[in-house]
Structure formats: C-alpha cells, structure tokens
VEXDRENPA-954903 format. One line per 10 residues: number of its first residue (from 1); for each residue x, y, z of C-alpha. Coordinates in nm, 3 decimals. Example, Ala and Ser with C-alpha at 12.3 -4.5 7.8 and 13.67 -1.06 7.14 Angstrom:
REM residues 2
1	1.230:-0.450:0.780 | 1.367:-0.106:0.714 .
REM end
This chain:
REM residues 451
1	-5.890:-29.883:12.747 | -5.573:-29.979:12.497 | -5.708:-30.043:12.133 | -5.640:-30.403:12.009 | -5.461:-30.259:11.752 | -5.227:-30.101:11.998 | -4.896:-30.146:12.100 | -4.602:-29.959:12.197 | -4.457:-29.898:11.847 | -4.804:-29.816:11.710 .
11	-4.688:-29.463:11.759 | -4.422:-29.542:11.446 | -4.766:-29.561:11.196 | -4.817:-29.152:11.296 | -4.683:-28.828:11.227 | -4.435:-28.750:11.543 | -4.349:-28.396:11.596 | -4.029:-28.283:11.796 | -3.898:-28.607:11.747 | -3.468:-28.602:11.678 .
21	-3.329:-28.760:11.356 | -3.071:-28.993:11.449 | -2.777:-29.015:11.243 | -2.710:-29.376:11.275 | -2.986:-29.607:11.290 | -2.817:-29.927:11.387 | -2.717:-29.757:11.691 | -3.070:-29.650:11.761 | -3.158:-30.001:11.737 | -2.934:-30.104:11.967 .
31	-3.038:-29.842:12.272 | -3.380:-29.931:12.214 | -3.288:-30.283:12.236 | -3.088:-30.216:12.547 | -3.383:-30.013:12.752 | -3.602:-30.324:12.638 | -3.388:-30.578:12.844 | -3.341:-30.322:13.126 | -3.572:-30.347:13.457 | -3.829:-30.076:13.508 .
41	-3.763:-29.773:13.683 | -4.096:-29.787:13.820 | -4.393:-30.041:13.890 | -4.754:-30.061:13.753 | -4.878:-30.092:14.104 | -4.716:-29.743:14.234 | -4.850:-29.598:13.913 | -5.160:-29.713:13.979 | -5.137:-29.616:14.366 | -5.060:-29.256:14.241 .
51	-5.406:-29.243:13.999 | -5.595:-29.349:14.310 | -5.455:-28.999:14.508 | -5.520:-28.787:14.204 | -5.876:-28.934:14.171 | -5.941:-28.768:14.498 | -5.787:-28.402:14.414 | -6.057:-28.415:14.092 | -6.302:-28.348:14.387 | -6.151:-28.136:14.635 .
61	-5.998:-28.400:14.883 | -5.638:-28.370:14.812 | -5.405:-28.133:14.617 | -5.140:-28.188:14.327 | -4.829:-28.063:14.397 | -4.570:-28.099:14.029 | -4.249:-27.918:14.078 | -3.877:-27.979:13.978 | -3.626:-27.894:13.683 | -3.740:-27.729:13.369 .
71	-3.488:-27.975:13.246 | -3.255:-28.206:13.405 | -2.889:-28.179:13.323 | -2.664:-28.522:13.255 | -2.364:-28.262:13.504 | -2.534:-28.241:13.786 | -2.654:-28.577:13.948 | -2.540:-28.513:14.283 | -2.683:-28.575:14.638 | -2.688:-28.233:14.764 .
81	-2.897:-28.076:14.441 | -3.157:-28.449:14.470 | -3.198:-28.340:14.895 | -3.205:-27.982:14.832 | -3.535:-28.014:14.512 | -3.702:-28.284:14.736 | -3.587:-28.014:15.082 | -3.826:-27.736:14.874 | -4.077:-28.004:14.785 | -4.164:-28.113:15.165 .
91	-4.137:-27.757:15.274 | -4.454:-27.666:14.993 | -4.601:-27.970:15.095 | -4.614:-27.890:15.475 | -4.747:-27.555:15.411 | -4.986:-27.683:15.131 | -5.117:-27.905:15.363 | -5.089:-27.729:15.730 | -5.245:-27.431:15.566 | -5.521:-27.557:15.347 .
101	-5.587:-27.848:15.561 | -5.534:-28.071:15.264 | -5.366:-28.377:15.158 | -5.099:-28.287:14.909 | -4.968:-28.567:14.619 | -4.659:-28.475:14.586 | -4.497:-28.526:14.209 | -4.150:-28.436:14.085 | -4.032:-28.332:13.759 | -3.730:-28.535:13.800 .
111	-3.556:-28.896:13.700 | -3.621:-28.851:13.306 | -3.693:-28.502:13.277 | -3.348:-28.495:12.980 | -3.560:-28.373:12.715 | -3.746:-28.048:12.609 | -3.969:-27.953:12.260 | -3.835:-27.610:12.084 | -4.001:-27.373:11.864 | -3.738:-27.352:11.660 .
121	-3.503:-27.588:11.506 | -3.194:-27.379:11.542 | -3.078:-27.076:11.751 | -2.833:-26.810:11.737 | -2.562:-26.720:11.994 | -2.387:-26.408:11.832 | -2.254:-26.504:11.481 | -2.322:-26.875:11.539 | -2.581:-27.102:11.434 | -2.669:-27.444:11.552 .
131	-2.919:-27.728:11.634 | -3.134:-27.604:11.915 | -3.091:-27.733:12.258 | -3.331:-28.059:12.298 | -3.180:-28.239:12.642 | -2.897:-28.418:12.768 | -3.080:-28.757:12.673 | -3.056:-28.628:12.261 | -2.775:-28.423:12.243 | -2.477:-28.188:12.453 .
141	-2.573:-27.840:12.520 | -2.281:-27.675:12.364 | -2.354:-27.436:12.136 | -2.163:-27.609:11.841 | -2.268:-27.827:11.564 | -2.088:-28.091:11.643 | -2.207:-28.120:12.005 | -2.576:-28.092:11.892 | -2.543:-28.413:11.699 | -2.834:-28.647:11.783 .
151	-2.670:-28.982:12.008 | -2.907:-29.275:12.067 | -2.670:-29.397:12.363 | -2.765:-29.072:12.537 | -3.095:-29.295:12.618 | -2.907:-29.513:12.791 | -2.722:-29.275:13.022 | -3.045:-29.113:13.097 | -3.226:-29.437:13.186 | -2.886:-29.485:13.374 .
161	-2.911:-29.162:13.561 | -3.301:-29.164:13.643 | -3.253:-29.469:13.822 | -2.989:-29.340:14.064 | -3.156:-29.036:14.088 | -3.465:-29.266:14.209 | -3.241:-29.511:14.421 | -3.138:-29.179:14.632 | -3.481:-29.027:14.634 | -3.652:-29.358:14.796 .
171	-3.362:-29.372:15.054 | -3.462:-29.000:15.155 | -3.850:-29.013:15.151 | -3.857:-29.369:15.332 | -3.538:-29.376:15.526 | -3.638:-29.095:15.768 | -3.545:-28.728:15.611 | -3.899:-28.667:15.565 | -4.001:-28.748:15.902 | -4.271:-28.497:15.971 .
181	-4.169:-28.480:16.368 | -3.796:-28.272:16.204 | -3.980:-28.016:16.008 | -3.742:-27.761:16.143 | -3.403:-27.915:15.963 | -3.621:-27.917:15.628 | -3.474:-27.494:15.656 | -3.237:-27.403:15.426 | -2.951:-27.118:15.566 | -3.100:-26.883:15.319 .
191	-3.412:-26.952:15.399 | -3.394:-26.944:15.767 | -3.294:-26.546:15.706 | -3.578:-26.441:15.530 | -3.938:-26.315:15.602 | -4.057:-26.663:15.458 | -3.857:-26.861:15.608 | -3.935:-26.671:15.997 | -4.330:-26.808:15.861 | -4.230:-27.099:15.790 .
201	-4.044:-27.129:16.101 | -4.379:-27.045:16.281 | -4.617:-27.283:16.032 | -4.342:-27.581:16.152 | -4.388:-27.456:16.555 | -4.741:-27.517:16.526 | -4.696:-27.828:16.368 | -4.465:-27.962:16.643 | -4.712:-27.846:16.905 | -4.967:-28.012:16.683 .
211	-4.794:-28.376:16.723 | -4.689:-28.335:17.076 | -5.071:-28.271:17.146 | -5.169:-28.555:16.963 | -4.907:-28.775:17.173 | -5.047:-28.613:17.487 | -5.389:-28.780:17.441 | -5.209:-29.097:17.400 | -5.180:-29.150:17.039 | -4.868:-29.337:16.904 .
221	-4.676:-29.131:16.653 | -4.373:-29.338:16.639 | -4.636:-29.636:16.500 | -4.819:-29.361:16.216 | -4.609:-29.448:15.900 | -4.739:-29.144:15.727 | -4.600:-28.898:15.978 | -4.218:-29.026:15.917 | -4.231:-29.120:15.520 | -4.356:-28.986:15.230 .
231	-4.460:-29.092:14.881 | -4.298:-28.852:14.587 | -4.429:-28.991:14.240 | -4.169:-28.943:13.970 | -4.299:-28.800:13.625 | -4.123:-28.587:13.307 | -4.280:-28.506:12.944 | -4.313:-28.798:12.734 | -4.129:-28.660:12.442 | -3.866:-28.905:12.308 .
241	-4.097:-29.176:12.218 | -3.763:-29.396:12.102 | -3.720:-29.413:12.518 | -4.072:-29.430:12.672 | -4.139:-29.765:12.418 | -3.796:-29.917:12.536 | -3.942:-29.885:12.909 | -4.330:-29.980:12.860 | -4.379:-30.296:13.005 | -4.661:-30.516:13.040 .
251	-4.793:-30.632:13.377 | -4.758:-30.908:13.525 | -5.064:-30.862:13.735 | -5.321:-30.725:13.511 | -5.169:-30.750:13.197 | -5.144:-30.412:13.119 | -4.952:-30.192:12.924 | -4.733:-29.930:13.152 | -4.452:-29.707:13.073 | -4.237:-29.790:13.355 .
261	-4.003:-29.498:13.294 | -4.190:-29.307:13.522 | -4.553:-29.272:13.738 | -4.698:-29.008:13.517 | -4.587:-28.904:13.207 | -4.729:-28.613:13.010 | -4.778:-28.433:12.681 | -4.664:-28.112:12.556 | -4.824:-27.865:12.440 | -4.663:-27.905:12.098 .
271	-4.730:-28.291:12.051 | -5.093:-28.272:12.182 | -5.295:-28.357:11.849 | -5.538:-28.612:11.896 | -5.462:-28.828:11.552 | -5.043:-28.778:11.649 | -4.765:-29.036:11.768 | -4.779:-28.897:12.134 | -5.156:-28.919:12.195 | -5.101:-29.247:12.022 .
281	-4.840:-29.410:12.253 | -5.003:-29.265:12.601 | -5.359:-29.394:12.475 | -5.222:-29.768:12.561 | -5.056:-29.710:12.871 | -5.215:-29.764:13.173 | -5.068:-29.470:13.402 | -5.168:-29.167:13.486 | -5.130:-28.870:13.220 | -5.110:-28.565:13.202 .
291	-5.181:-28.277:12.891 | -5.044:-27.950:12.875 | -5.345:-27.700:12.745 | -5.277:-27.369:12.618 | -5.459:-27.074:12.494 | -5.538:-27.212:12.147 | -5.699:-27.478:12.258 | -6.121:-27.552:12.166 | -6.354:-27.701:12.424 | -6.383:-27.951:12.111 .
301	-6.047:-28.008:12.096 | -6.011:-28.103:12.487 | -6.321:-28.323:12.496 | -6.162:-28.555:12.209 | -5.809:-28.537:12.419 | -6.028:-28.672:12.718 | -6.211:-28.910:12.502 | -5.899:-29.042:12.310 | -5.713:-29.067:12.635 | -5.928:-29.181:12.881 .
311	-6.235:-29.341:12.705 | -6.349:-29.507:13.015 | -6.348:-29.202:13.212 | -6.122:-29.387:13.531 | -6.116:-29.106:13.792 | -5.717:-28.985:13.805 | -5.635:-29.132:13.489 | -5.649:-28.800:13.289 | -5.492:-28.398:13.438 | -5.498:-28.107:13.242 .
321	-5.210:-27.867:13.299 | -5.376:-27.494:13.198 | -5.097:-27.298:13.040 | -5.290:-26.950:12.916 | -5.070:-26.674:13.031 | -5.139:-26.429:13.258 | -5.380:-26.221:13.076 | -5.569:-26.482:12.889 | -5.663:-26.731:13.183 | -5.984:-26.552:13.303 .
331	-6.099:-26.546:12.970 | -5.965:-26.880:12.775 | -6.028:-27.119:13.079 | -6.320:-27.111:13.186 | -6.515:-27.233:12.825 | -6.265:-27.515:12.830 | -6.367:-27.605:13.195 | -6.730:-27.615:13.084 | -6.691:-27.851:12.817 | -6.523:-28.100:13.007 .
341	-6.784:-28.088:13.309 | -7.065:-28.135:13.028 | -6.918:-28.433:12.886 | -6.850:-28.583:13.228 | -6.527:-28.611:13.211 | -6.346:-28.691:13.504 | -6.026:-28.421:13.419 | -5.777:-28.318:13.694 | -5.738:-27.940:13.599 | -5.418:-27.785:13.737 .
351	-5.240:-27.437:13.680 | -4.924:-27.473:13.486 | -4.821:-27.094:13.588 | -4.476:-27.066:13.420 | -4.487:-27.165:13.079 | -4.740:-26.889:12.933 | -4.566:-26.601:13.112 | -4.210:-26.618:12.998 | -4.039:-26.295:12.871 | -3.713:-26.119:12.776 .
361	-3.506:-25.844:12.903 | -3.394:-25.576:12.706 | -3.070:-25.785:12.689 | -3.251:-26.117:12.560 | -3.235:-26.293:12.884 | -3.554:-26.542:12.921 | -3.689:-26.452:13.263 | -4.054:-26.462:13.437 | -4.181:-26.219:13.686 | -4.301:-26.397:14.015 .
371	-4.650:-26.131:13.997 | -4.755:-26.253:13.632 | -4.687:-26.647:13.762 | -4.891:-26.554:14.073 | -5.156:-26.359:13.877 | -5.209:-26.666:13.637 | -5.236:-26.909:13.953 | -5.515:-26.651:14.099 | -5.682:-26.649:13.721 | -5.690:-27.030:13.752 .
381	-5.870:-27.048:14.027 | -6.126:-26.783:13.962 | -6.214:-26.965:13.638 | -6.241:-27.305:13.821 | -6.485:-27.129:14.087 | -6.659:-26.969:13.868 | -6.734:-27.286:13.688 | -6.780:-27.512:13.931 | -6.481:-27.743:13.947 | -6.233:-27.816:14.180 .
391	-5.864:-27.659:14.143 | -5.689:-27.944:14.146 | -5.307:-27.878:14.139 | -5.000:-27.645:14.035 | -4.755:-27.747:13.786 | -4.379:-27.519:13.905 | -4.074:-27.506:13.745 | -3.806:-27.479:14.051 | -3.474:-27.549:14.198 | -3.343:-27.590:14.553 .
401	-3.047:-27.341:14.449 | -3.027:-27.011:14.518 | -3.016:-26.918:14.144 | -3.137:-26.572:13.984 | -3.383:-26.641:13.720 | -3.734:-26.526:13.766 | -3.774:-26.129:13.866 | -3.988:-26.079:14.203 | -4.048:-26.257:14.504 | -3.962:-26.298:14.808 .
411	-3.613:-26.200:14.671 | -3.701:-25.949:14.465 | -3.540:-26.061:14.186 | -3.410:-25.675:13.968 | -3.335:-25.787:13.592 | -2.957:-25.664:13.675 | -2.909:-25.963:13.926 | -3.002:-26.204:13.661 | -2.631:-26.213:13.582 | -2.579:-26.313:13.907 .
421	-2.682:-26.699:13.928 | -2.848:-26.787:13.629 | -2.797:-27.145:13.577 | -3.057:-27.289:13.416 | -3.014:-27.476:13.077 | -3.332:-27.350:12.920 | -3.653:-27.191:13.106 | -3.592:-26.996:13.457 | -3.668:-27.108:13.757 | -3.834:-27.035:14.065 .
431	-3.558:-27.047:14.362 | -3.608:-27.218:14.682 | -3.721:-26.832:14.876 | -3.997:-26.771:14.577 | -4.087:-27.145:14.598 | -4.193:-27.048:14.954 | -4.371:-26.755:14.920 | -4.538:-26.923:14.641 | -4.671:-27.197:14.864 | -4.816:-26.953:15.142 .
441	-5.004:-26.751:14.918 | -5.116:-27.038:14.732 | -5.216:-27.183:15.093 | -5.458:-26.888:15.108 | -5.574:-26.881:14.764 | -5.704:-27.261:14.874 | -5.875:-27.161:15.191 | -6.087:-26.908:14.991 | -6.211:-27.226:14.774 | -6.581:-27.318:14.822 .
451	-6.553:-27.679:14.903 .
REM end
C-alpha cells in the first residue's frame, strides 16, 4: 500500500494547508526530535485489531460509535472529566447495542484531539484582533497576540498529556468500571432524574435479567472477558503533521509504517485534496483512516480519495465521515454513495451530524439545535437505504458535563440558557442527557435498517 517513494516527511514535498508557522525553527527541530525518541502511544497490532472491527460495520455486523471533545483542552486533564466522557460512551454503547442488537466499536475523540482547522486566520472579540484559536498543542487560547504565538514544545506537552489520558483510560476499560454486570452505576445524578435516564434505567434492568438468565442455564459470566472489559480505540484529526511524523513508527512485526499517536487518525474536511500533504502522510500509514466529506464533494473526487488512500481496497482501512448539513444530506449523499459502491470500494460511511449544522444566535453564540443534528442522522440513513449500503457509524461531538451548548433535547436547551454552562473552547457540544436521547432514537433508526 505505502509508495516506495514514501516516507513520513514526504508530506514536506506538498502544499500543507492549516499548517502553523513556527517562529523558531530550531525549536521545532528539537520537539520533533523529542516525539521521535519517545515510545508510542499506541501499537500497530491494536490499530490493526481496530480495522478488523470496522471491516465488519462496512457490512452491517457491527456499528461505529466516534464521540468525545470537539477539542481537548491542555486545563482540564483530570480523572473525573476522562470517567465521566468514557461514563457517556458505555451508556451509548449499551443502548446501541441492547437496542439494535449490534456490536458497537467504540472510538473516542480523545488523547490528541489539541488541534482544530479554522476558516479564518484571525477573529475578532470586540475591538480586538488576533490569531485564531488552533489548539492547546499550537498555541494558548487567550484572545491576545501574544498568547496565540505558535510553540513547538506545545507538541510535547500534548504527546505528554495523551499518554496519561490513555494510561487512565486502559485502567478504567480493563480494570473493571466497564464491567457490563454494573450497568446501573454507569448513571449519572442528572441523568438518573430525567425521562432518559428512567429508559435507560429500564434498558440496564433488562440487561441484568438478561445475564442472570444466561447464568441460570449454567453459563459462566465471571469467565466471558467481554462482559467485564471493553476495547475504546483512541483517534483525533491528523492535522499537525510536525506531530503525527514525530510518532509514526515502523513495525517491528510487519514492517510497516504506523502513526502510533493514535488507532485512527483522520482528515478534515479542509486538508482533504488528493495531491496535498495530509492525503500524502496518511497514504503510508498502515492504520485505519478516516475522511471527513462534505457537501462539495464529487463522486470523482471520493473515488480518487478511496483510491489514493486505500489502493488495495483492505476492508476497514478507509471511513467516510458525511458532513452535508441538514438540508443537503438527502440530496448530496446519496450520488456519492453510488460512486463508491460502483468502484468497489470497501468505504465505511458514517454520519458526522454536527459539523454541517452549526449556527448563531442573534447574539453570535455558535450553537446547534439537537432536531437539525437528528434530522441529518435520519437523512443519512435514508440515503444509505436507498442506495444500498450499510450505515455504518455516527461521528458526535460530546461531553460528560452538564454544559449548555446545543439548543433541544432531552434538556431542551432555550438560546437564553446558553449563558448558563457554555464551556466549550470552540464548537458546542452535545451534553451527557442529549447524548442519551441521541442513542435511543438512533437505536430505533437502526432497527428500521434492512439488513
């Protein structure tokens, strides 16, 4: 699959968009040298593990499940906020799964995700001007000049951060706390009070009556692995190209090139171009990737993406992440989906909901409305259905606080309690109640699906 003329500063020969301009190149130089001589965060062999479980959502037997941070923040690595995403993650997952009767892969946006593409090179905040916002791994988020200075060390601090971040989310999803026999303390308080969580509350009943049937007829749950651990993939946006070459590594087993910063790494809809750096640089690692599609996309223009990127059509190798918008989906998708199929492609296609339904209030707050996320995820898989291919996966932006960011829901979200917790750094958020109602009605949209 990797070119012969490949390798992973190739990238450096092409144009690469979104890319920051660091001020002082010896330091550069010397963070790239530093995530070179650092050990991976991840291993080929989980990377290729995870390809193996998305080659079987391509055809209906399992289900993606992408969710976490629309950016990570350097201020909050913390137990609490790590337990509380991957607390929302297993509660999706057990209704994914308990209600569609699916496997679900389950794949944060988390441990790298420090970095973020903007449409515009600087923003306003009243009378000020400065650099826009690009991630605690380039820059501070103050709104000042100074603080939006480019800082090559900031690699290092992220590659510093991911991997606690990833030492404390092994410990939870192998050291018991996803045990699928304590579904119940998964609740949140918050939660617990609501009309989703009283269904989810019922959903996790059935599943303890489930198990203690199954240990009835004699079968030994304490010996099933898979019933008291879990496998969460890591993955963020391979956008800083300075850091994903310092952590591509080559295998020792196959002799492979992977990017070992984390399972799945995928590109923007910004840096998608099929002759750029970033199509470049993923073309010659081995693990899965993914591509963010959006409505000005061609069905030419995703056949050479497939072709470029996965030239020996492996099965899990390649997902595209639809990104259309509300309105467009019915119409955009489905000529997209057709061109794959003809080619033979063997493309993941999953619903990125949240990124082509952003708006602002009257007030210039970014917000989303929980209908138009839920009406593009319904769009998605009409298109797919009427087409012939498998919905694969959703792609969420969410948090496991109770913050105010996206309008609707199971909280009903009004546009005067944005004010009240919005914390996120850039894009809202789905909170931890609209996470849940997401997941049931998503749970029926995939029991309609002709299998």
């Amino acid at each position: 699959m990797t070119s012969s003329t490949w390798s992973p500063s190739s990238w450096r020969e092409r144009s690469a968009l979104q890319q920051p301009e660091w001020p002082d190149a010896a330091a550069a130089a010397a963070a790239l040298e530093r995530l070179q001589a650092s050990p991976p965060l991840v291993f080929a062999g989980e990377a290729r593990d995870l390809r193996e479980n998305l080659a079987k959502a391509i055809d209906g037997r399992a289900f993606l499940l992408q969710a976490g941070d629309c950016v990570e923040s350097f201020n909050e690595l913390s137990t609490q906020r790590i337990r509380e995403k991957l607390k929302i993650m297993l509660q999706m997952s057990a209704v994914l799964t308990y209600g569609a009767t699916l496997p679900v892969v389950k794949l944060g946006r988390i441990a790298g995700q420090f970095t973020k593409p903007r449409s515009e090179p600087f923003e306003r905040v009243g009378d000020e001007e400065s650099p826009s916002f690009r991630g605690h791994m380039v820059h501070d988020d103050a709104r000042t000049a100074e603080a939006r200075v480019p800082d090559p060390r900031r690699m290092v601090e992220g590659y510093n951060q991911s991997a606690a971040t990833l030492n404390l989310l092994r410990a939870f999803t192998k050291g018991g706390y996803a045990d699928l026999t304590q579904v119940h303390l998964w609740n949140k308080d918050f939660v617990a009070s609501s009309p989703e969580g009283r269904r989810y509350d019922i959903l996790a009943n059935e599943i303890e009556r489930a198990l203690a049937f199954m240990a009835a007829c004699g079968i030994d749950l304490t010996a099933e692995r898979r019933l008291h651990e879990v496998d969460v993939y890591t993955s963020h946006e391979g956008l800083l190209l300075d850091y994903e070459e310092g952590l591509t590594r080559r295998d020792s087993l196959t002799g492979d090139w992977y990017d070992c910063s984390a399972h799945l790494l995928w590109i923007g809809e910004r840096t998608r171009q099929p002759d750029g750096a970033h199509v470049e640089f993923f073309s010659g690692v081995h693990n899965p990737i993914g591509v963010k599609i959006g409505p000005t996309a061609t069905g030419a223009e995703v056949v050479e993406l497939a072709e470029r990127l996965n030239p020996l059509h492996v099965p899990g190798r390649l997902t595209f992440y639809a990104r259309m918008g509300a309105e467009h989906v019915r119409e955009l998708l489905p000529p997209l989906l057709r061109a794959i199929k003809e080619e033979g492609h063997p493309v993941l296609w999953a619903s990125d909901p949240m990124h082509g339904n952003g708006i602002r209030t009257a007030e210039g707050v970014k917000t989303r409305r929980f209908d138009a996320i839920m009406d593009e995820l319904e769009g998605f898989f009409t298109a797919c259905w009427e087409v012939g291919v498998w919905p694969g996966g959703v792609h969420l932006e969410f948090t496991g606080e109770n913050v105010t960011e996206c309008l609707g829901g199971a909280d009903d979200v009004l546009e005067e309690h944005l004010s009240t917790r919005y914390q996120t750094l850039l894009d809202p958020r789905l909170n931890a109640r609209q996470s849940l109602d997401l997941a049931f009605r998503l749970a029926e949209l995939m029991r309609q699906a002709p299998r």
